[in-house]
VOTOR-869613 format. One record per residue (C-alpha): x, y, z; residue number from 0. Coordinates in nm, 4 decimals. Example, Ala and Ser with C-alpha at 12.3 -4.5 7.8 and 13.67 -1.06 7.14 Angstrom:
PT|c1|c2|c3|n
PT|1.2300|-0.4500|0.7800|0
PT|1.3670|-0.1060|0.7140|1
This chain:
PT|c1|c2|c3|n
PT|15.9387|-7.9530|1.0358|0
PT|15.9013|-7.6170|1.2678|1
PT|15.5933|-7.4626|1.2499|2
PT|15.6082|-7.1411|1.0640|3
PT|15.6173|-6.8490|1.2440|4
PT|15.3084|-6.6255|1.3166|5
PT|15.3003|-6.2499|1.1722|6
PT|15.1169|-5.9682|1.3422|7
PT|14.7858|-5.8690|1.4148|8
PT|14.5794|-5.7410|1.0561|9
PT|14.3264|-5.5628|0.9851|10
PT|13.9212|-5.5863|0.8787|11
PT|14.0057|-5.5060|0.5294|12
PT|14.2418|-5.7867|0.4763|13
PT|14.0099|-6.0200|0.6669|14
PT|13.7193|-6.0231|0.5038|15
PT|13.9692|-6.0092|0.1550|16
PT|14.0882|-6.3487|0.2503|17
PT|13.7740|-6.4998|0.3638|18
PT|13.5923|-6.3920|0.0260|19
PT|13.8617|-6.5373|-0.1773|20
PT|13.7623|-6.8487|0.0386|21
PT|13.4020|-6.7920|-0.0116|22
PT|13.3895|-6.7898|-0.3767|23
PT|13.6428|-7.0963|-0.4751|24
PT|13.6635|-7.3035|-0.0904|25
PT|13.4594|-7.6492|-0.2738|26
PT|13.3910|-7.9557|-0.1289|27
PT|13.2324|-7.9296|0.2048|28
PT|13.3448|-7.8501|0.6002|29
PT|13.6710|-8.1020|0.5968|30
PT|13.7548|-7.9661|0.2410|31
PT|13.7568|-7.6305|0.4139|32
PT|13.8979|-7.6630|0.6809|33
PT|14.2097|-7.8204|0.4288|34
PT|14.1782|-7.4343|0.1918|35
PT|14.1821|-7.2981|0.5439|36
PT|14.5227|-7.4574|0.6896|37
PT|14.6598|-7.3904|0.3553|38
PT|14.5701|-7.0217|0.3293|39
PT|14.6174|-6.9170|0.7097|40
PT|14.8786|-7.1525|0.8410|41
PT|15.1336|-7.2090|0.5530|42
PT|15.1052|-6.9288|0.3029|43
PT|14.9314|-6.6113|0.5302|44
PT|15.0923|-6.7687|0.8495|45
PT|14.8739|-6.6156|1.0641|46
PT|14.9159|-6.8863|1.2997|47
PT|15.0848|-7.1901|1.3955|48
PT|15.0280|-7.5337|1.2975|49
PT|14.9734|-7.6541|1.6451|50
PT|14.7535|-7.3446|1.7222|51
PT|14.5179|-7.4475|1.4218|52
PT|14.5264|-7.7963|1.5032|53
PT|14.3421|-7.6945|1.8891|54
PT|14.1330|-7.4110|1.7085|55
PT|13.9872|-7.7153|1.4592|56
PT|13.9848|-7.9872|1.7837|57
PT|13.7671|-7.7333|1.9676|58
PT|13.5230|-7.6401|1.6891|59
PT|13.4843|-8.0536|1.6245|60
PT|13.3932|-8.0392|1.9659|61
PT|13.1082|-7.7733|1.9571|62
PT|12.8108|-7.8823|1.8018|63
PT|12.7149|-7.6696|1.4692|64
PT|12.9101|-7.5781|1.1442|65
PT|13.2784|-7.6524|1.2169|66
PT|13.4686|-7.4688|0.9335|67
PT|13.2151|-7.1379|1.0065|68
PT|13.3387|-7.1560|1.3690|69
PT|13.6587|-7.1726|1.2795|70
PT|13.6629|-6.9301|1.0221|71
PT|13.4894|-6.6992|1.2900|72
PT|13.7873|-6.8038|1.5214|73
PT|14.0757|-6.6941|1.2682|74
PT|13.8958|-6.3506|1.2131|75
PT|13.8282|-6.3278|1.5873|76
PT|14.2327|-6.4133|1.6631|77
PT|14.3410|-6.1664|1.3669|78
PT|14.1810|-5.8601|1.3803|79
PT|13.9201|-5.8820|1.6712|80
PT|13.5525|-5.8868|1.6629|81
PT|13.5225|-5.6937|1.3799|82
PT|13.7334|-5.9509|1.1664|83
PT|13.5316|-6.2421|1.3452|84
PT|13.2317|-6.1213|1.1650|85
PT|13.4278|-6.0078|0.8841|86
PT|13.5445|-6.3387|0.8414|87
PT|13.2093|-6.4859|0.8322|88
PT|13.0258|-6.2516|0.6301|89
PT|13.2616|-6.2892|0.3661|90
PT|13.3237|-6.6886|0.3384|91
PT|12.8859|-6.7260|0.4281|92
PT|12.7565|-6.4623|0.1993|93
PT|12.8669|-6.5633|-0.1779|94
PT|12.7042|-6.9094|-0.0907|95
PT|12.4078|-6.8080|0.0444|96
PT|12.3316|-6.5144|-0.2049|97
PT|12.3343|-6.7379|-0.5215|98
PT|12.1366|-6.9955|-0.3506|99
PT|11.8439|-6.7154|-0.2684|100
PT|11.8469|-6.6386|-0.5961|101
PT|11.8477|-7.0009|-0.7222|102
PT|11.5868|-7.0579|-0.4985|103
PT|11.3736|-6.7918|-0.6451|104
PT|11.4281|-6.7910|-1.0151|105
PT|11.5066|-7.2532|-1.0564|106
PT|11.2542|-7.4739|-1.0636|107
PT|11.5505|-7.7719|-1.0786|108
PT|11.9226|-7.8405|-1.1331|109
PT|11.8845|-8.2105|-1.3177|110
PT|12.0614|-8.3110|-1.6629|111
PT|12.3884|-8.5023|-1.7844|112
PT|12.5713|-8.1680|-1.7524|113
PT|12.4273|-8.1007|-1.3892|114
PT|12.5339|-8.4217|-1.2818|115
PT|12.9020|-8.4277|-1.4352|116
PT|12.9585|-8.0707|-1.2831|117
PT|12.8792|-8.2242|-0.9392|118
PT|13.0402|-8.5613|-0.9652|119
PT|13.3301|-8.3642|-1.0640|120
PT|13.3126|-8.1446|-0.8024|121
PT|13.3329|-8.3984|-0.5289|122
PT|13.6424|-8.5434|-0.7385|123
PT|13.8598|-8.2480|-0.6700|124
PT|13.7232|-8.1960|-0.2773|125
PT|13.8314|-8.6049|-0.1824|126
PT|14.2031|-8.4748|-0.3631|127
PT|14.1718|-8.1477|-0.1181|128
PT|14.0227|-8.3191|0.1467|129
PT|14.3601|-8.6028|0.1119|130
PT|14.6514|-8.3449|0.0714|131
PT|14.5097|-8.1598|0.4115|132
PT|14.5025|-8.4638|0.5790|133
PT|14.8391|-8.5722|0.4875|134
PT|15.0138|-8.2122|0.5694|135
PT|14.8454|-8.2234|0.8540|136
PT|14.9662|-8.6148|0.9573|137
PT|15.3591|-8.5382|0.9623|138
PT|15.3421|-8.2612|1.1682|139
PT|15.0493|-8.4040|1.4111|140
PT|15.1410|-8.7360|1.4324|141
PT|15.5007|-8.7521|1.4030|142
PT|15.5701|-9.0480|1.6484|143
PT|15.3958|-9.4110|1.7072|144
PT|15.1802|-9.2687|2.0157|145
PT|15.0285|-9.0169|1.8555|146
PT|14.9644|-9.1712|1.4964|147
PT|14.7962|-9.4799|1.6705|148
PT|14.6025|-9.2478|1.8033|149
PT|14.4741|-9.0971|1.4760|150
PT|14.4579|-9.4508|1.3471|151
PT|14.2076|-9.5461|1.6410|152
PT|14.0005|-9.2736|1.5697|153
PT|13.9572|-9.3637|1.1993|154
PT|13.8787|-9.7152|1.2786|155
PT|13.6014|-9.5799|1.5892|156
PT|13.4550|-9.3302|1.2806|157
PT|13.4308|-9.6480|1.0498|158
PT|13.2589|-9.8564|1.2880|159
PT|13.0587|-9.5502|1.4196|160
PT|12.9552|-9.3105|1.1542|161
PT|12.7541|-8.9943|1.2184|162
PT|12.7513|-8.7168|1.5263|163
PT|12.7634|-9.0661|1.7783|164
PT|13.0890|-9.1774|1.6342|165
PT|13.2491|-8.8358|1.5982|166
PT|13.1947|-8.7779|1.9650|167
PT|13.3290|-9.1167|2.0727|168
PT|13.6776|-8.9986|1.8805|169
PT|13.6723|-8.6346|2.0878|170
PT|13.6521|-8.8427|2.4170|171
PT|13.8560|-9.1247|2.3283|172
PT|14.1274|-8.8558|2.2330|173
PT|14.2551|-8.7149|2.5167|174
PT|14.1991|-9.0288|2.7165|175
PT|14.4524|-9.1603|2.5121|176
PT|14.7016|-8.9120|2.4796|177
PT|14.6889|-8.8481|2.8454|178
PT|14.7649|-9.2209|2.8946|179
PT|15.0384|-9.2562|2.6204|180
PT|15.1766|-8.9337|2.6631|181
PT|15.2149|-8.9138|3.0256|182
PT|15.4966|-8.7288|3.1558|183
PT|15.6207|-8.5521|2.8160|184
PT|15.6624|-8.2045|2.7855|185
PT|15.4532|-8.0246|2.5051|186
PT|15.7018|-7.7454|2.3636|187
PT|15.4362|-7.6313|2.1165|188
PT|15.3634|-7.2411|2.1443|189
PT|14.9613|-7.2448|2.1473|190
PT|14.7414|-6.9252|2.0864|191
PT|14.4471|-6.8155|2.2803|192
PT|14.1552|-6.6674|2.1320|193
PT|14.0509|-6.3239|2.2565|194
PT|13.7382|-6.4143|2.5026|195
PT|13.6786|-6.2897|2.8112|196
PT|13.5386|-6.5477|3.0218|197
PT|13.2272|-6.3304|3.1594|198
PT|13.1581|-6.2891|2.8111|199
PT|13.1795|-6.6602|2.6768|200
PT|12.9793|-6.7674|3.0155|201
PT|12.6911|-6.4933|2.9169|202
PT|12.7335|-6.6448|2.5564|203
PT|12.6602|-7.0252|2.7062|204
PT|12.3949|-6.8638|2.8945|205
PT|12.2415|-6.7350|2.5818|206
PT|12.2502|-7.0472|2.4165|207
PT|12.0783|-7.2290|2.6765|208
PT|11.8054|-6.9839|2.6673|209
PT|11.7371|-6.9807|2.3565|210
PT|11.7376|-7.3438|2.3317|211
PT|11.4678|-7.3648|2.6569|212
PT|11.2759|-7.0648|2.4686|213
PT|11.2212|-7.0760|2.1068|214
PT|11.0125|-7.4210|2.1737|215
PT|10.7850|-7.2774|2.4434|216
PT|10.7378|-6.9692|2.1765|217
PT|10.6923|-7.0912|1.8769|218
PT|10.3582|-7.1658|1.8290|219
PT|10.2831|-6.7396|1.8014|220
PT|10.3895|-6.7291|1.4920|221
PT|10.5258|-6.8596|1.1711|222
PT|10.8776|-6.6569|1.1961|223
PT|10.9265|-6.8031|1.5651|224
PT|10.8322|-7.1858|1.4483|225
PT|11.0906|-7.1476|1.1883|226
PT|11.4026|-6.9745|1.4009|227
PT|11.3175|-7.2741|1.6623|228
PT|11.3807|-7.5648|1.4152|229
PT|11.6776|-7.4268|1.2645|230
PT|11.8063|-7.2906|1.5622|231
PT|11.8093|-7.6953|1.7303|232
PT|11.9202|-7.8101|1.3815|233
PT|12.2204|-7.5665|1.4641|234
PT|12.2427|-7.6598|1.8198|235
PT|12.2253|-8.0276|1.8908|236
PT|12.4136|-8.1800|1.6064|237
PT|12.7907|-8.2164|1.6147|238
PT|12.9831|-8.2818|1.3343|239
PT|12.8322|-8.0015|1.0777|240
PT|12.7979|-8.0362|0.7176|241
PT|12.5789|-8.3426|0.6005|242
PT|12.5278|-8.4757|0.9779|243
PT|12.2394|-8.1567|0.9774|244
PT|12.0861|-8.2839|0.6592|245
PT|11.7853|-8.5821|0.8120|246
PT|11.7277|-8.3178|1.1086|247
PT|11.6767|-8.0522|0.8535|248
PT|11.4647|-8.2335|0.6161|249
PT|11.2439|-8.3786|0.9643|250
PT|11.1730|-8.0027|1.0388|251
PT|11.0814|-7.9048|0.6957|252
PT|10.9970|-8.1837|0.4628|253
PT|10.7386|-8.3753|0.7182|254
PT|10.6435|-8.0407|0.8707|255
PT|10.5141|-7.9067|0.5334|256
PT|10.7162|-7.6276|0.4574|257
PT|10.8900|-7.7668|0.1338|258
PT|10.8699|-8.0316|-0.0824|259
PT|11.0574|-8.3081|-0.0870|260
PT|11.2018|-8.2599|-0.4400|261
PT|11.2668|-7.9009|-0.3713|262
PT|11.4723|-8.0473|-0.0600|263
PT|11.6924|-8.2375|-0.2763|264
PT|11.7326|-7.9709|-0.5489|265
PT|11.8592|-7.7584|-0.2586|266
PT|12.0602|-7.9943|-0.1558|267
PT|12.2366|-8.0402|-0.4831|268
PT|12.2523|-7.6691|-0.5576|269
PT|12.4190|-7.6750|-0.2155|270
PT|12.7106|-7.9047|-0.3238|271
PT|12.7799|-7.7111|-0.6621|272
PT|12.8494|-7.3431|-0.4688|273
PT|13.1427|-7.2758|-0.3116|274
PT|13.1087|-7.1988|0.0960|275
PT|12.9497|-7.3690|0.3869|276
PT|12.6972|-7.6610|0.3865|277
PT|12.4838|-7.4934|0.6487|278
PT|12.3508|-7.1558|0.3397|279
PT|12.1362|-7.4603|0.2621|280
PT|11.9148|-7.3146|0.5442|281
PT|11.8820|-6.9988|0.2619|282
PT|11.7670|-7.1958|-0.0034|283
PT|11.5058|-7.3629|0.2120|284
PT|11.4124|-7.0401|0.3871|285
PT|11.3648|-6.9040|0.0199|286
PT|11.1744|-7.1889|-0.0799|287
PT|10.9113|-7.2098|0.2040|288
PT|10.5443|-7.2244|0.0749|289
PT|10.4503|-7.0256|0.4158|290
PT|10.5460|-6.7345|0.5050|291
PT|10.8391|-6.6212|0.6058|292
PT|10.9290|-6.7045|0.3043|293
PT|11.1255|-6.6076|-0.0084|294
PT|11.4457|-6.3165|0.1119|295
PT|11.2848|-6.2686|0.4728|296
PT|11.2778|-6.6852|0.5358|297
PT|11.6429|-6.7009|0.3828|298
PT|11.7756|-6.4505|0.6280|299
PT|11.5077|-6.6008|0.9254|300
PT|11.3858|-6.2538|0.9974|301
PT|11.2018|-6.3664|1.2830|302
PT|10.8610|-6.0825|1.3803|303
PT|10.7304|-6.0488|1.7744|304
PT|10.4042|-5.9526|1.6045|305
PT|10.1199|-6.2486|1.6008|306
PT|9.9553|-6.2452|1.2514|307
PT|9.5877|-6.0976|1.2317|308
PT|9.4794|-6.3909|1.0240|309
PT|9.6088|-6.7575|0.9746|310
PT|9.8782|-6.8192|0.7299|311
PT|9.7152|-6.9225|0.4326|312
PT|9.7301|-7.2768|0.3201|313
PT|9.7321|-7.4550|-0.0438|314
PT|9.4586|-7.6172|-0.1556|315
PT|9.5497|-7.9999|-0.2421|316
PT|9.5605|-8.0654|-0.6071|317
PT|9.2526|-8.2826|-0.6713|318
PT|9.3610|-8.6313|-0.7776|319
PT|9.2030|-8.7273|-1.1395|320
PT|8.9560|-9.0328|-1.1258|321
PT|9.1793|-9.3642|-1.2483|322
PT|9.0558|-9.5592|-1.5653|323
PT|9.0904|-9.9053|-1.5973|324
PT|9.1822|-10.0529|-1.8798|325
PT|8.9094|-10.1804|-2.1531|326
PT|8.9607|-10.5373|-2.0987|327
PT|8.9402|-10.5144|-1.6898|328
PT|8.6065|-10.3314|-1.7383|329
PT|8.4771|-10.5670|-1.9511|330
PT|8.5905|-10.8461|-1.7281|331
PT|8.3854|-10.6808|-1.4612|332
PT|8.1055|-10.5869|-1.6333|333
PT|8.1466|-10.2184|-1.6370|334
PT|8.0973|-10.2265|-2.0048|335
């Protein structure tokens, strides 16, 4: 089947209308997403072409970070500029990451029969998303032997690999392959470029790479600095998004002090029953924090330059009640 043809450029407005639409109902996690996305962009908006979404998604896998936020930042980027990148972004991150502030703020847990049907339920209808994208996607990707035993090999290197290790193995092993079985053919696919200049994407890596060497060396000043460091790595150094982030997360935050680990795993299921991207779970535990910043400013990691006049304070441990035996053990002992 041809891909469908593209239509022309749009605007901001329609943008960040498309992406909110996304924001509010797209369940189910980054591959669930990226499925509403393909379905919204490629076959009923057509702002693109199969082909062309099929690289956009194959480079985001390959970045390390949140791949359906990339690559809704990609289709805003392609459609109406910068403006609709962050458009696009704002509007698919913000409905998530509001609700979760104020869950944060106002829950104390999300526990019960009901609670626990609505998310079992939830997950129901994202492996049925998560299936249909996956097989649209299969005919038109893989419409030959070479390139569906390539997909096949790369399910089987997942199984035997799970995690960020075995998702890198499949981006590598990918084009080895398909430069080996398809040798020679001629790709007639029309691709589209996204609108980059390349002094400004190599200032970009530079960026990254700073921040990465800096935020360590600085973050002992201050609270705000400590906690844009360990989300920033979280963010940084792990590939394959969504739940791959998760023991990283709860090393810099759980062990470090900063929440609970009950309020972690609250978070985390308030997480899965909103709509939106995996990674707002950084709002709920910015919200959460015992330390400042904390509640609004630690959701939105408003990181200060100012060193705090006096230490942050801490809370007091809750002093543990003296243990009673029971009346026969005392009397064994004597104690009676």
């Amino acid at each position: 089947m041809a891909d469908p043809p593209t239509r022309s450029i749009g605007s901001i407005g329609e943008v960040f209308a498309a992406f909110l639409k996304l924001g509010v109902t797209s369940f189910g996690g980054p591959i669930a997403h990226l499925g509403y996305f393909r379905d919204e962009f490629v076959l009923r908006r057509r702002w693109l072409s199969e082909a062309a979404y099929a690289d956009l998604v194959a480079l985001c896998q390959f970045l390390p970070g949140p791949t359906s936020s990339q690559v809704g930042f990609a289709l805003g980027l392609m459609r109406a500029g910068w403006g609709g990148a962050l458009a696009a972004f704002m509007a698919f991150t913000l409905p998530s990451a509001v609700f979760l502030i104020i869950l944060a703020l106002t829950a104390t847990s999300i526990e019960g029969p009901l609670a626990q049907g609505l998310l079992h339920g939830l997950k129901i209808v994202a492996v049925a998303i998560v299936a249909q994208a996956v097989l649209g996607m299969s005919r038109s990707l893989c419409p030959d032997r070479e390139r569906a035993s390539i997909a096949v090999a790369a399910v089987l290197l997942l199984a035997v690999a799970p995690g960020s290790v075995g998702m890198m193995l499949a981006i590598l092993f990918g084009p080895g392959a398909g430069a080996v079985l398809r040798r020679g053919q001629v790709v007639d696919e029309t691709r589209s470029s996204v609108p980059v200049p390349k002094a400004l994407g190599a200032a970009a890596l530079v960026a990254f790479a700073t921040l990465l060497a800096a935020l360590p060396v600085f973050a002992s000043l201050n609270q705000g600095l400590a906690l844009a460091d360990s989300f920033y790595r979280a963010g940084a150094l792990v590939f394959g998004g969504g739940h791959v982030v998760l023991p990283l997360l709860e090393a810099e935050t759980v062990q470090s002090g900063w929440v609970s680990a009950g309020t972690f795993l609250t978070g985390y299921g308030a997480t899965q029953a909103v709509p939106g991207p995996l990674f707002t779970f950084a709002a709920w535990l910015g919200a959460s924090m015992t330390l400042p910043p904390n509640g609004v400013f630690g959701a939105v990691n408003d990181v200060s330059d100012r060193r705090p006049e006096s230490p942050a304070p801490t809370i007091p441990p809750r002093p543990t009640p003296p243990v009673r035996m029971p009346m026969a053990c005392r009397r064994f002992l004597g104690s009676e």
